[in-house]
Every structure is written in C-alpha cells, then in structure tokens.
C-alpha atoms as a printed R data frame, in Angstrom:
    type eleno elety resid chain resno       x       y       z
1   ATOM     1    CA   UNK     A     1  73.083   0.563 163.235
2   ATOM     2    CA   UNK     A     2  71.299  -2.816 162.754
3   ATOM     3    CA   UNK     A     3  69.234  -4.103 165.294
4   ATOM     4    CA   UNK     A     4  70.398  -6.808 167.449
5   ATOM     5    CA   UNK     A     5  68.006  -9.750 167.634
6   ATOM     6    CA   UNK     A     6  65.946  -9.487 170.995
7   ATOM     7    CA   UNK     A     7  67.682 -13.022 171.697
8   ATOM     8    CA   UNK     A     8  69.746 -15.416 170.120
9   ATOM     9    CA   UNK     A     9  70.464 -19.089 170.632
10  ATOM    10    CA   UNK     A    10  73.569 -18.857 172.228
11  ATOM    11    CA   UNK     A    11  72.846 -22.451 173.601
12  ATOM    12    CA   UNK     A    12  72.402 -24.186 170.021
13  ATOM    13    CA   UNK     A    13  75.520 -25.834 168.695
14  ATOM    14    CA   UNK     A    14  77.634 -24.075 171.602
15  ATOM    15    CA   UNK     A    15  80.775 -26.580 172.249
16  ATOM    16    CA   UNK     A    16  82.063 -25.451 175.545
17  ATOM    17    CA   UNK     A    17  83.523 -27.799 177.919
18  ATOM    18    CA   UNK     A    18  81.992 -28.122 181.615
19  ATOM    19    CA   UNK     A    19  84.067 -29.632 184.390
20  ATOM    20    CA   UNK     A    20  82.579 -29.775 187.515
21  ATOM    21    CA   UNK     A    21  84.917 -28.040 190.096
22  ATOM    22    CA   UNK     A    22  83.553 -30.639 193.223
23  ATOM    23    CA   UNK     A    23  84.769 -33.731 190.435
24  ATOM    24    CA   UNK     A    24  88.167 -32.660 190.835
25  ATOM    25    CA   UNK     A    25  90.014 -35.192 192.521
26  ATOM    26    CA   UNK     A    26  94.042 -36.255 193.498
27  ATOM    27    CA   UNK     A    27  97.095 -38.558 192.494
28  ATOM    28    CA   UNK     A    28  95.556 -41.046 195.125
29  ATOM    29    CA   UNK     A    29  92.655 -40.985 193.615
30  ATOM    30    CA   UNK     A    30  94.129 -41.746 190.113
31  ATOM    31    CA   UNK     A    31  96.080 -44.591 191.484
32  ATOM    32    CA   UNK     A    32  93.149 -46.719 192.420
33  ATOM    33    CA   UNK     A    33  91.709 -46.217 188.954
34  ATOM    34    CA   UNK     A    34  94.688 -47.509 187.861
35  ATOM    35    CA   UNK     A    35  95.172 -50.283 190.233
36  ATOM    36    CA   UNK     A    36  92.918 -52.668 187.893
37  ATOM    37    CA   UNK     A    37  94.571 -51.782 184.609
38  ATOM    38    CA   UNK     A    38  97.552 -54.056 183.480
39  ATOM    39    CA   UNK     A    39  98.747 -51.602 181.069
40  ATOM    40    CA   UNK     A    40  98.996 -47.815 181.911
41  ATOM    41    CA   UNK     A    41 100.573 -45.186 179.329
42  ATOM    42    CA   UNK     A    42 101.969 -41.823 181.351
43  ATOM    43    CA   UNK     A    43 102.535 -39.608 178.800
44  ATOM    44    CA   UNK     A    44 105.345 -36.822 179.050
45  ATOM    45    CA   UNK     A    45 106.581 -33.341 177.186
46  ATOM    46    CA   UNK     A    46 110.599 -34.676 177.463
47  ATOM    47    CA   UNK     A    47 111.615 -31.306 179.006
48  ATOM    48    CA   UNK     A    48 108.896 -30.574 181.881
49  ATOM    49    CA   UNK     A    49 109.761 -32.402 184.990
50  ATOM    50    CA   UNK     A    50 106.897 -32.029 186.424
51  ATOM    51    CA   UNK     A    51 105.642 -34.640 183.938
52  ATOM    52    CA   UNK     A    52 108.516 -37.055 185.175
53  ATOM    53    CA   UNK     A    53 107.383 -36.214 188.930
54  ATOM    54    CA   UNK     A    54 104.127 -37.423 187.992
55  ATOM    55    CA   UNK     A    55 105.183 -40.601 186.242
56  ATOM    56    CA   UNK     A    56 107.585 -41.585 189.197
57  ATOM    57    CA   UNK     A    57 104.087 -41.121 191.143
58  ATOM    58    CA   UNK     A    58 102.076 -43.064 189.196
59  ATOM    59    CA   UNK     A    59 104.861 -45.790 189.821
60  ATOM    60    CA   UNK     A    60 105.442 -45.371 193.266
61  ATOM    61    CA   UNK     A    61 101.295 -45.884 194.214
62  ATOM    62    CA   UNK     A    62 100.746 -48.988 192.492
63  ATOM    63    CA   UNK     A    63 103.930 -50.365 193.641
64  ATOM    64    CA   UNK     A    64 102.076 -49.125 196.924
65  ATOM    65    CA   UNK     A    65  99.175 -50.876 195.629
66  ATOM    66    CA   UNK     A    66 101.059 -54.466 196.076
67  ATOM    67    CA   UNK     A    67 101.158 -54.235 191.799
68  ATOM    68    CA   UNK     A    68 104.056 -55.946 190.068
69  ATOM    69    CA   UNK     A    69 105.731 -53.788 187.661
70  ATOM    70    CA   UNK     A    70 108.230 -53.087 185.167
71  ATOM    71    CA   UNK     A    71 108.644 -49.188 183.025
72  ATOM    72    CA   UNK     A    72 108.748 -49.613 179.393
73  ATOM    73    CA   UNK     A    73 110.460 -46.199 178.563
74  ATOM    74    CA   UNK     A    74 110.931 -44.638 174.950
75  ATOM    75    CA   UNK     A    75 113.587 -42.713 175.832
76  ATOM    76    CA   UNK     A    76 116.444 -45.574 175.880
77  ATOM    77    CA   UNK     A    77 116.494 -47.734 172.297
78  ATOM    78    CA   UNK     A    78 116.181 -51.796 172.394
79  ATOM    79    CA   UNK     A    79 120.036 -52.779 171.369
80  ATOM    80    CA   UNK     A    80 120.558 -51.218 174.886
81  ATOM    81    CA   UNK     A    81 118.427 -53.389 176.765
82  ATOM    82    CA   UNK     A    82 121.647 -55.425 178.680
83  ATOM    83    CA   UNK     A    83 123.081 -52.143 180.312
84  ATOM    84    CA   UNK     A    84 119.220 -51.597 181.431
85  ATOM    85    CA   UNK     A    85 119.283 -55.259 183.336
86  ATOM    86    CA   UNK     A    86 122.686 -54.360 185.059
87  ATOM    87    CA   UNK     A    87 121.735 -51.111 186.509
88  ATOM    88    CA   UNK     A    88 118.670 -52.677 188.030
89  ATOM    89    CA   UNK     A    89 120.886 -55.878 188.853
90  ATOM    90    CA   UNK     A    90 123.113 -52.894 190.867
91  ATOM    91    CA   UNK     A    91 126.300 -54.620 188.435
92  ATOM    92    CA   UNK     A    92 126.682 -51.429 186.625
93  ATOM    93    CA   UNK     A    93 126.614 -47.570 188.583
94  ATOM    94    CA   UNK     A    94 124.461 -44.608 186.966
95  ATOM    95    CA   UNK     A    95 127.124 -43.209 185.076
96  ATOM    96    CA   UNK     A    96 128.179 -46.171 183.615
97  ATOM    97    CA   UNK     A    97 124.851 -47.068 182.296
98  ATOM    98    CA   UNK     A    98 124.471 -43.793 180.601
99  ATOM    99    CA   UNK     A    99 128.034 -44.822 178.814
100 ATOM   100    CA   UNK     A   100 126.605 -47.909 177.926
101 ATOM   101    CA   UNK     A   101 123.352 -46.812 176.337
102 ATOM   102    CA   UNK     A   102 124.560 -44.304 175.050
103 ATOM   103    CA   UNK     A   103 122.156 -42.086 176.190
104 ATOM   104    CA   UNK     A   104 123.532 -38.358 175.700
105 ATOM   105    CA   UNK     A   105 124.349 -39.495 171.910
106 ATOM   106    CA   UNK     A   106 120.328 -40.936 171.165
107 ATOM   107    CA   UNK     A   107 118.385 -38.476 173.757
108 ATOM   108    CA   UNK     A   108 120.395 -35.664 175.030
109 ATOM   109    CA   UNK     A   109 117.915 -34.383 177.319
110 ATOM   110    CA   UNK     A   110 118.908 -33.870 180.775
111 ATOM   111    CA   UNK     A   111 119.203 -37.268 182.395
112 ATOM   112    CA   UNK     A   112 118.308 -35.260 185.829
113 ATOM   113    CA   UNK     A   113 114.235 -35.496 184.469
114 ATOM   114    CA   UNK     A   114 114.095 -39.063 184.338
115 ATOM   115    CA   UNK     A   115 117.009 -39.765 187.438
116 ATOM   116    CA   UNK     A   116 114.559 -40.296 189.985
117 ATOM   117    CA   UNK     A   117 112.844 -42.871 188.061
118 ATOM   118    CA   UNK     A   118 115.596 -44.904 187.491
119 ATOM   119    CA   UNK     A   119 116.549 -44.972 190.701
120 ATOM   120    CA   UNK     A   120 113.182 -45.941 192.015
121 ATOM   121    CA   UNK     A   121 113.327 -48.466 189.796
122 ATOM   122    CA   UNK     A   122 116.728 -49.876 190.966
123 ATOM   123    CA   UNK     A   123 115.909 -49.730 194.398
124 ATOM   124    CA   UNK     A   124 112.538 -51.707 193.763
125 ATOM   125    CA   UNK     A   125 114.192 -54.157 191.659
126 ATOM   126    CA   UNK     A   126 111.492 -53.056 188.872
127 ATOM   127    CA   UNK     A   127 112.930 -53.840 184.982
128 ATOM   128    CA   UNK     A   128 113.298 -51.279 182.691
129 ATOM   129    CA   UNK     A   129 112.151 -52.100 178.878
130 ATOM   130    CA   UNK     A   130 113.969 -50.312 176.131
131 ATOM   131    CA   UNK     A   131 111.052 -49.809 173.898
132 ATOM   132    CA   UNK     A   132 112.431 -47.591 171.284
133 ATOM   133    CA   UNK     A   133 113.973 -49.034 167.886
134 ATOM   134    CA   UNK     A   134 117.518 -47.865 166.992
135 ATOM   135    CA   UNK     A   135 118.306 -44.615 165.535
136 ATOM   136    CA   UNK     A   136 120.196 -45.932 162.594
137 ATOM   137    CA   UNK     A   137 117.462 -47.623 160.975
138 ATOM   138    CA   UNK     A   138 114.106 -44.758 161.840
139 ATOM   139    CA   UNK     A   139 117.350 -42.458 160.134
140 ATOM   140    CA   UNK     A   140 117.395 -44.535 157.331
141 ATOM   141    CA   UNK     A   141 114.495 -44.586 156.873
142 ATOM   142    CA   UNK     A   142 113.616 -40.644 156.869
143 ATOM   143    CA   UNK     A   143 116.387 -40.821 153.602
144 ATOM   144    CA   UNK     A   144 115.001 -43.802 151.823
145 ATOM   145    CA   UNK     A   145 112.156 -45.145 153.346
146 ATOM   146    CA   UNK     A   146 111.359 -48.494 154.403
147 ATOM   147    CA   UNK     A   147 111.650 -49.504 150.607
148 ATOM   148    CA   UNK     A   148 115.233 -48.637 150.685
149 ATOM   149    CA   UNK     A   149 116.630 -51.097 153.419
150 ATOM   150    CA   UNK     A   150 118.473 -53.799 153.126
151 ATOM   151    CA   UNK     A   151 117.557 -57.626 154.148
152 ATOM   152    CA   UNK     A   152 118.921 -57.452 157.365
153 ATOM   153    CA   UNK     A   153 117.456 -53.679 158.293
154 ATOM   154    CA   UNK     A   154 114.118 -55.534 157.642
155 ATOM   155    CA   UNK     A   155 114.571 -58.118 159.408
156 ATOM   156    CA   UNK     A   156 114.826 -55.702 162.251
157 ATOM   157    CA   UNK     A   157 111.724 -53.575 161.911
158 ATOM   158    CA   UNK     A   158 108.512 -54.734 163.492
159 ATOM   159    CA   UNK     A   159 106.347 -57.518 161.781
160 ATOM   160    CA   UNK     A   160 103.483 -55.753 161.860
161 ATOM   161    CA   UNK     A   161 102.944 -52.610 160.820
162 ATOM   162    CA   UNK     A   162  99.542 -50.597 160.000
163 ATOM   163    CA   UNK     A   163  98.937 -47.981 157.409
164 ATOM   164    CA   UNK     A   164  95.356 -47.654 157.532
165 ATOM   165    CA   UNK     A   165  94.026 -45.099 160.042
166 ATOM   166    CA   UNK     A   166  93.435 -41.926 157.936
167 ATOM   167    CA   UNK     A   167  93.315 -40.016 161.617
168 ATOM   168    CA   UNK     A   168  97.019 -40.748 162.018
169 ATOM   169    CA   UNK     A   169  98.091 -40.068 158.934
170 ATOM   170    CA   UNK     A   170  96.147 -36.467 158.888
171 ATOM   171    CA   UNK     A   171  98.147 -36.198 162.293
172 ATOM   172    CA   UNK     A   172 101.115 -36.773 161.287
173 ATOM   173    CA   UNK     A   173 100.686 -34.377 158.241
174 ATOM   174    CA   UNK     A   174  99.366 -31.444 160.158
175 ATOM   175    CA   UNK     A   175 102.937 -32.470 162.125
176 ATOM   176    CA   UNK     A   176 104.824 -32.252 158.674
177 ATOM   177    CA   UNK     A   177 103.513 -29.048 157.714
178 ATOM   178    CA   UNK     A   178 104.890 -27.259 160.893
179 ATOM   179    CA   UNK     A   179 108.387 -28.014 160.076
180 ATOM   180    CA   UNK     A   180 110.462 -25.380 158.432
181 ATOM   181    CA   UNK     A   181 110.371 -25.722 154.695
182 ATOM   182    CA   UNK     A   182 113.737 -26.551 154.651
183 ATOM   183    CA   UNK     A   183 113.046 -29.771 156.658
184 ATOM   184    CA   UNK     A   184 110.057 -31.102 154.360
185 ATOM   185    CA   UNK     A   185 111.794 -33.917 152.390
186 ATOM   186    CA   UNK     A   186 109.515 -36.383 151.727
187 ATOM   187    CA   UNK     A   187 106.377 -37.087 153.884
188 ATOM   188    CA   UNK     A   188 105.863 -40.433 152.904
189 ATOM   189    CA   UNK     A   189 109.390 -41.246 154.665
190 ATOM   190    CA   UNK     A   190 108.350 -39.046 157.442
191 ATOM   191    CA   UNK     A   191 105.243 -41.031 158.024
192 ATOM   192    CA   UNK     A   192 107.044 -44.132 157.587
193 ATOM   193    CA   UNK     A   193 109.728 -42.924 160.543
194 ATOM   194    CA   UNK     A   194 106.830 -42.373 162.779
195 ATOM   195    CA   UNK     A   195 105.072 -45.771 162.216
196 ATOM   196    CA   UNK     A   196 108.227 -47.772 162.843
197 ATOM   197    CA   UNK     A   197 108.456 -45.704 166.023
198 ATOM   198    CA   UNK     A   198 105.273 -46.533 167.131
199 ATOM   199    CA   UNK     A   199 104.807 -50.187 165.988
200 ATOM   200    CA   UNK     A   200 108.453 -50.663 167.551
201 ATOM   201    CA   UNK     A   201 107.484 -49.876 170.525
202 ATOM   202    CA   UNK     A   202 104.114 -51.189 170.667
203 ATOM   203    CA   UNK     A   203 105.664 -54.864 169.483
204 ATOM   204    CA   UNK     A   204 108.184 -54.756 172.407
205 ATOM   205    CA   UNK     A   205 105.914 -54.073 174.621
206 ATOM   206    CA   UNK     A   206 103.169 -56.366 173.825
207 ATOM   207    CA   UNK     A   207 106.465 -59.079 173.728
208 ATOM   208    CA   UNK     A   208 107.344 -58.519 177.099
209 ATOM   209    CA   UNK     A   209 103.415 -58.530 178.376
210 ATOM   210    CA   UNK     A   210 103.097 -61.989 176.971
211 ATOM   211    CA   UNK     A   211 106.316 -63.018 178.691
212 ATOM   212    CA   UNK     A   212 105.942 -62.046 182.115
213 ATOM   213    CA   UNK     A   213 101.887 -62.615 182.642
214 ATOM   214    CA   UNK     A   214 102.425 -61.792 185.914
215 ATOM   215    CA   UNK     A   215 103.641 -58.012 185.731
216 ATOM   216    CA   UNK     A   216 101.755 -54.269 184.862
217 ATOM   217    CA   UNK     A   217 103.940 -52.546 182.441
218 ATOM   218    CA   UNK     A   218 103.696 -48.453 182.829
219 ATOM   219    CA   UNK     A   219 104.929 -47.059 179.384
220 ATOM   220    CA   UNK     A   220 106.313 -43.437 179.848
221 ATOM   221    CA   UNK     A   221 106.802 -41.886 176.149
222 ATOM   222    CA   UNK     A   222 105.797 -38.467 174.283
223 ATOM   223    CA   UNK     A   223 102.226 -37.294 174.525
224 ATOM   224    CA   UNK     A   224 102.508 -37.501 170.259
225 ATOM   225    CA   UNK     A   225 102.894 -41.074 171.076
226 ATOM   226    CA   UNK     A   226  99.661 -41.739 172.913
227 ATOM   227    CA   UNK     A   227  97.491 -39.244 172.391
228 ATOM   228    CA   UNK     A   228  94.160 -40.342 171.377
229 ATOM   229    CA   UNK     A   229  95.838 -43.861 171.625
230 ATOM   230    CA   UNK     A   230  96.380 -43.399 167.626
231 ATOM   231    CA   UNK     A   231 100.289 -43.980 168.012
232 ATOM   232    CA   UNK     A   232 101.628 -46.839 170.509
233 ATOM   233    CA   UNK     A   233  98.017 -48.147 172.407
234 ATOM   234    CA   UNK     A   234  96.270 -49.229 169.674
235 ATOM   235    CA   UNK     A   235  98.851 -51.026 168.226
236 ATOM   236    CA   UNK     A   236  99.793 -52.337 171.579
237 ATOM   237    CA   UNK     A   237  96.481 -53.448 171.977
238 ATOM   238    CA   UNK     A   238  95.887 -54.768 168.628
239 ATOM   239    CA   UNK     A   239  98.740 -57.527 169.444
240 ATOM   240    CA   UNK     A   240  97.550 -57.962 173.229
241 ATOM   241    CA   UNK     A   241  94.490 -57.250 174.482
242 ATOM   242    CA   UNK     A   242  94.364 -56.225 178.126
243 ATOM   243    CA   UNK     A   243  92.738 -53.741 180.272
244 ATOM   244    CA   UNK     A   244  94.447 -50.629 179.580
245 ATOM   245    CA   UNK     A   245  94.426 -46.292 180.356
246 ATOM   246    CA   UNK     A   246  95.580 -43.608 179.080
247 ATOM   247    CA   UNK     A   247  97.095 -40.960 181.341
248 ATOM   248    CA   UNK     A   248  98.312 -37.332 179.946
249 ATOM   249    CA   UNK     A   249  98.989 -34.073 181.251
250 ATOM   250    CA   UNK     A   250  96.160 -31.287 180.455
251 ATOM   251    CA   UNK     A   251  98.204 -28.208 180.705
252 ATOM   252    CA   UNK     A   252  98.875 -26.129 177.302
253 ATOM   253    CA   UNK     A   253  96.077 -28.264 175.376
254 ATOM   254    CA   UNK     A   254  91.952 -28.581 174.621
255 ATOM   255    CA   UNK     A   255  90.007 -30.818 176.944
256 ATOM   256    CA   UNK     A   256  89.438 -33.759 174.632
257 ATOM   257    CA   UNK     A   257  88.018 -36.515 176.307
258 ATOM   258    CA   UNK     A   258  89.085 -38.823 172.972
259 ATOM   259    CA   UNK     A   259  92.825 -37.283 174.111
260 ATOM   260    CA   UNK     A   260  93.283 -39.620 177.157
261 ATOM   261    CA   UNK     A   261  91.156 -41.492 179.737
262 ATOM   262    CA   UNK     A   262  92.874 -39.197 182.817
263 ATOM   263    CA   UNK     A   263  94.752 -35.981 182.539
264 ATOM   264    CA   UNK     A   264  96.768 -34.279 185.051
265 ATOM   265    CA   UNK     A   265  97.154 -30.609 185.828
266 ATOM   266    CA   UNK     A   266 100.385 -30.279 187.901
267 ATOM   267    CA   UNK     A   267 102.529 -27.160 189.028
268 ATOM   268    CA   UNK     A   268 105.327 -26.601 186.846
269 ATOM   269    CA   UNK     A   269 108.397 -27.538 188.226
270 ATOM   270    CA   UNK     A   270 111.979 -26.742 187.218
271 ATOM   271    CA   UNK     A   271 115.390 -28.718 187.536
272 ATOM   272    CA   UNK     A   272 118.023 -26.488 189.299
273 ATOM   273    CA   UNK     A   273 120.767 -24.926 186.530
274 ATOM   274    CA   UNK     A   274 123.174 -26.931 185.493
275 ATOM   275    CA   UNK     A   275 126.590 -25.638 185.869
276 ATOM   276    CA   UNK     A   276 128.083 -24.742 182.146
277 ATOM   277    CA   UNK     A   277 131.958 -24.444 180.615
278 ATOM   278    CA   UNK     A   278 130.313 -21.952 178.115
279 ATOM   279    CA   UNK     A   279 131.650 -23.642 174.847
280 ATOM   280    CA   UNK     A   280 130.741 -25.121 171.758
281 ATOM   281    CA   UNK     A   281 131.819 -28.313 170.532
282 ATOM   282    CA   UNK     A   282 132.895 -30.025 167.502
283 ATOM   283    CA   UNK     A   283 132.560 -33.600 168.326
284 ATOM   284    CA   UNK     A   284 133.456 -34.171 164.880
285 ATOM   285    CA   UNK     A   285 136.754 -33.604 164.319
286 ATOM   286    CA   UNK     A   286 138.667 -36.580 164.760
287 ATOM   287    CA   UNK     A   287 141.587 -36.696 167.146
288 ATOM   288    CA   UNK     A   288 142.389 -36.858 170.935
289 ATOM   289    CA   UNK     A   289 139.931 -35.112 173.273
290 ATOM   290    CA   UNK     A   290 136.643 -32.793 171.922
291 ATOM   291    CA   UNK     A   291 137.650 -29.641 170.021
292 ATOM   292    CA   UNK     A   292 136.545 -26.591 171.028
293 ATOM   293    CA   UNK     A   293 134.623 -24.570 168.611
294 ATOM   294    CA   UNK     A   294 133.589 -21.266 170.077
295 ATOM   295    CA   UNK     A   295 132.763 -19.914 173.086
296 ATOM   296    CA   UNK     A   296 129.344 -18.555 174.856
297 ATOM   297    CA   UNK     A   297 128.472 -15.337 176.565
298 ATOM   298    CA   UNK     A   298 130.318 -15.241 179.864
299 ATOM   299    CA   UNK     A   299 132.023 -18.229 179.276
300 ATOM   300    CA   UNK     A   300 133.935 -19.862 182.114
301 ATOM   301    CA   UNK     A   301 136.095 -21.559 180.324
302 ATOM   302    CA   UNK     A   302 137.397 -18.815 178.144
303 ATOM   303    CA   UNK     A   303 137.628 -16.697 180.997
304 ATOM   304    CA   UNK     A   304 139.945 -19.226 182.927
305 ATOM   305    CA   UNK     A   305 141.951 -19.110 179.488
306 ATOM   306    CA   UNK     A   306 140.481 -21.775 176.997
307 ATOM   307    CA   UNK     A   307 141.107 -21.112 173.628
308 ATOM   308    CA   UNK     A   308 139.479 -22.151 170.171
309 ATOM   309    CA   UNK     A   309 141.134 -25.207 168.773
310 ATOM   310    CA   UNK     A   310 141.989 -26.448 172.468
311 ATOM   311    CA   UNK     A   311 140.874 -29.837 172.850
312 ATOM   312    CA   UNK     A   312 139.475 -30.926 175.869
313 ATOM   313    CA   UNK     A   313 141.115 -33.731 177.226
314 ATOM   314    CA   UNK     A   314 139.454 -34.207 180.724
315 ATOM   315    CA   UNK     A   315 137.105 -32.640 183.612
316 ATOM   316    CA   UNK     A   316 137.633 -32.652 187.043
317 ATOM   317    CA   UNK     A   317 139.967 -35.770 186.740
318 ATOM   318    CA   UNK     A   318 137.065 -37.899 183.996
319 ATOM   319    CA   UNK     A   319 138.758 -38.902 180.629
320 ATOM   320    CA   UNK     A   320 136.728 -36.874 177.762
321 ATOM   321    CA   UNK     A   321 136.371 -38.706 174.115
322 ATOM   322    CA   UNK     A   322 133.391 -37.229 173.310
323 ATOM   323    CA   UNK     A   323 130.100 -34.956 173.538
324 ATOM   324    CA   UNK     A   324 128.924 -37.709 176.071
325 ATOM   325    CA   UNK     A   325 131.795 -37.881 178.395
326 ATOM   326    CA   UNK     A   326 131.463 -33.802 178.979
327 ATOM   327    CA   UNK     A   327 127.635 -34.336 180.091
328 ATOM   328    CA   UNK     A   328 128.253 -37.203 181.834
329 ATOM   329    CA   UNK     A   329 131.556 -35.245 183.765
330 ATOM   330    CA   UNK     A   330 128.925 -32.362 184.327
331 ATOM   331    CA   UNK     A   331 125.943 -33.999 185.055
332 ATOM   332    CA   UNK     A   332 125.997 -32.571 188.929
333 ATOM   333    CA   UNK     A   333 127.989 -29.634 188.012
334 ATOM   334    CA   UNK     A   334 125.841 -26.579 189.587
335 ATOM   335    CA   UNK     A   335 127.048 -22.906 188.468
336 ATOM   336    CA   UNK     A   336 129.819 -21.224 190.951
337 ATOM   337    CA   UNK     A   337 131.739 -25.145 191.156
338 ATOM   338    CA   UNK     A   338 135.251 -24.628 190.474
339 ATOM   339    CA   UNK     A   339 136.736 -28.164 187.842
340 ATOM   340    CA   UNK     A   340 139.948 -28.644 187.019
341 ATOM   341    CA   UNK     A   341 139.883 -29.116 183.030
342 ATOM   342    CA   UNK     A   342 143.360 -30.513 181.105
343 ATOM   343    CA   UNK     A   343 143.392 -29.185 177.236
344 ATOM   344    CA   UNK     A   344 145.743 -30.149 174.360
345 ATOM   345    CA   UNK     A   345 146.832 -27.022 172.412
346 ATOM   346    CA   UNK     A   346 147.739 -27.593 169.111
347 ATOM   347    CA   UNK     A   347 150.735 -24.961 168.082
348 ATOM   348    CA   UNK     A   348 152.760 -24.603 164.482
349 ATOM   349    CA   UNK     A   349 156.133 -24.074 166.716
350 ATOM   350    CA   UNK     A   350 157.126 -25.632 169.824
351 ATOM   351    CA   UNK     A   351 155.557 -28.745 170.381
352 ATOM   352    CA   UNK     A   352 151.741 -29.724 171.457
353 ATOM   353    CA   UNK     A   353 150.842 -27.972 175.426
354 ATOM   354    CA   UNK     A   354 148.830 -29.541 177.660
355 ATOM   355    CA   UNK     A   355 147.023 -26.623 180.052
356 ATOM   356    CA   UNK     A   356 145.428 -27.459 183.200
357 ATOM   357    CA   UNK     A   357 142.689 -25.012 183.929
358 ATOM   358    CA   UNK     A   358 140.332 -24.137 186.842
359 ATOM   359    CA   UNK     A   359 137.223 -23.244 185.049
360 ATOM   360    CA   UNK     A   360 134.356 -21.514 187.549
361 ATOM   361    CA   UNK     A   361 131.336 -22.799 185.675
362 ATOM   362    CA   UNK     A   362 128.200 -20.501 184.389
C-alpha cells in the first residue's frame, strides 16, 4: 500500500460554503431589508405552499411597513387583467374570478396555494398585475417560433427582447436536455418560448412601475424565472432602473450567493387533501356536460354508480361545462363530503337518463 502524504492541502482550492450559525436571522428581519427596495422578486416552486406562506409574508410586513404596493403575479396571463381589477374592486366573488381568468385552463395548480394572497390583497385594496403573456402565442411559438407569427401575434410580443447572455442560453439548454427525448423539438423555439416569457413579464412590469411612481411592486413567479436575476430582473431592470432584491427559497439547492440576494429556509408545509370523484376526464369530447373517461382506484364516483361515457352534468347543484367548472365545484371539497352529482347517460335504446348520484368523495 502507498504511502499517504504526511499532510495534504486540504485548505487549497477547497470550495465549501461557511454560514455563520449566530448570522441567522428572521422574516422581520428580512422585511426591513426590504423596506428600501421598490422592487422585490419572491420566488416560488408552484406546488410548495410554504413558498406562498412566505410570499403572503413578505407582503403583509411591508404593507406593515406603511409601503404602497401592488403583486405582479406570473401565474394569471395579461388578457385577464379586468377580472383581476374586479376582484380587488370586491365587483366580482373568488369563484367568479377564477371563471373569468380562466385560471384552472392556463395554471391548474391548486388555487388553495395562492388563496390567501389574493385575499390579502382584496382586503388591502392592493392591485394585482397579470404579468404573464397569453398561452396561445408562447404555444405558437414552441411550433414555429417567433419567425412563424403573424402581424398581429407580433404586434403582441414584447418590444424588446434580448438574445445575448450566453449564461441564459446555457441555462436554458441544460433545461432542454432534461426533457424526455420525445419532448426535444426544436431548442431554438424552446429558447424563444422562454424569452417571450421573461421579457413579457419584465415589460409589464417595468410598464406599470413607470405608471404608478408611487407604488413597490412584489413579483411572485418561478425560481427559473429569477434565479441569478438572468430571466425577469435583468430585463426588468434594463427598462427601469430602481433599487431592487432578489428573494428565493434555499431548500433542495447549492448556496449560491449569485442565486439571490436573500434566501429563505422554511418548514414544509402541506395543503389539507382535497376531496376527489376519482375519475378521469375527457374535456374533449364535444357535447353537454364533461365525459367521463375512466375511473381511479377507490373511486367515489364509480362506487356511488358512475359509469364510463356518463357525462357529468353538475356538482352539488354548480352547472359543469368543463374541466374548470369540476375544480372550481370542488375547490373546498375535503374527502368523506357527501355531493349530489346529476349525469347524462347516453343509451342505444330507451331514451338519454339523467342519474342523480350521492358521490362520498376520496
């Protein structure tokens, strides 16, 4: 066996992080670094609520603060920014707002994570900013890039859009490569998709900065979006300049100062179960109602008698047209509840039934 050398330099080139334990500070103390920035990014992973706590916090102590804010928010797209104006005006209710913006058709994730935002915001009188551009037109452009719209799609897309940060675009193509084979169409397209996304949103808010001098604007999007401040800040910043921070949550990554100026290490925190019919849908299939494709384990609804082919025509008294009008029917559904649920069943002989079922959900 080799000799070991009596001692090597173990300190040369070493690239461990040091954090001193007694530097270790609170959300109060956060919020009076804060108080002196007029722009503040909170990033979020969509499906941890305790990133959405955290955000609502951030809001909530510099609106303790005496700041003057509105919540640019990624997660509702700029044609919707009306039904955003009458929730906080209190002329629209929660669930009509989530008709409105269509929200379970462009985000789907459950609209309990970002609830108590939205109501803080309501009851503060704080606007809400629809940052993010359409879904038709980033789709569009994933098939045909930004080459292949048409006058008017351009006229939509931000004026300002920058391709030269070799950083992002290395990003973006270690991003690429993850995706399933399958997925990897064309990365140019894919890149393109992501800068509209980001320049989108950066434009809209730098827009409403200029226009109400007077306000702080919090932007709450993906960490993908802010990290390093490659995706919305700079871009933000390029159109605007004001004093600005980064916030992001540490858990599950490297300590990378570059990352963020702040970043948070919360408890995880989970959403109580949502109560579930058990089925699959075909919102597809054109006709009255949702059809129902198949069931899932256990299912409720195929217990209480639901069969394939029924089509769901309401729940617990709510008209249902589509995937949207089942979340929003269920949306404080908690396993154990008992709905009444009317189906249409199609049959050869007879005439069309309509069932009403009691469906204990799962």
């Amino acid at each position: 066996m080799a000799d070991q050398p009596a001692s090597a330099d173990a300190l040369a080139g070493n690239r461990t992080q040091v954090v001193e334990s007694a530097r270790i500070s609170d959300m109060g103390w956060l919020i009076d670094r804060l108080a002196d920035r007029r722009l503040i990014f909170v990033g979020e992973s969509h499906d941890r609520y305790e990133d959405h706590l955290n955000q609502l916090a951030i809001i909530q102590g510099l609106v303790a603060k005496g700041k003057t804010l509105a919540i640019g928010m990624e997660f509702f797209q700029q044609p919707y920014q009306q039904p955003l104006d009458d929730y906080v005006a209190g002329r629209i209710d929660e669930l009509e707002l989530l008709r409105r913006t269509q929200y379970f058709d462009r985000w789907r994730y459950d609209y309990r994570l970002y609830r108590p935002i939205l109501r803080y915001a309501r009851e503060q009188g704080l606007p809400l900013i629809a940052l993010n551009l359409p879904a038709e037109l980033t789709r569009k452009v994933g098939e045909v890039g930004i080459a292949g719209l048409d006058a008017a799609e351009r006229r939509s897309i931000p004026s300002e859009i920058d391709r030269e940060d070799p950083a992002y675009r290395a990003r973006l193509r270690r991003v690429f490569e993850h995706h399933p084979v399958s997925e990897q169409r064309n990365f140019e397209h894919f890149l393109e998709v992501q800068l509209l996304w980001d320049e989108g949103m950066a434009e809209r808010a730098a827009d409403y900065l200029k226009a109400h001098p007077d306000r702080t604007l919090v932007v709450l999007a993906g960490v993908g979006h802010l990290e390093s401040g490659q995706g919305i800040p700079k871009r933000l910043l390029r159109r605007v300049q004001v004093p600005s921070a980064i916030v992001l949550s540490g858990s599950n990554r490297t300590l990378d100062p570059a990352d963020a100026d702040y970043f948070l290490y919360p408890p995880a925190v989970e959403l109580p179960p949502s109560g579930l019919l058990g089925i699959r849908l075909d919102d597809a299939d054109p006709g009255e109602g949702v059809r129902v494709a198949g069931f899932g384990e256990g299912s409720g609804a195929k217990a209480a008698g639901m069969e394939e082919n029924d089509r769901i025509l309401s729940i617990g008294g709510q008209p249902i047209a589509s995937y949207a009008d089942i979340r929003i029917a269920l949306i404080d559904a908690e396993p154990g509840d008992r709905l009444p649920v009317e189906v249409l069943r199609q049959r050869l002989v007879g005439g069309d039934q309509r069932l009403n079922l009691q469906v204990e959900l799962h």
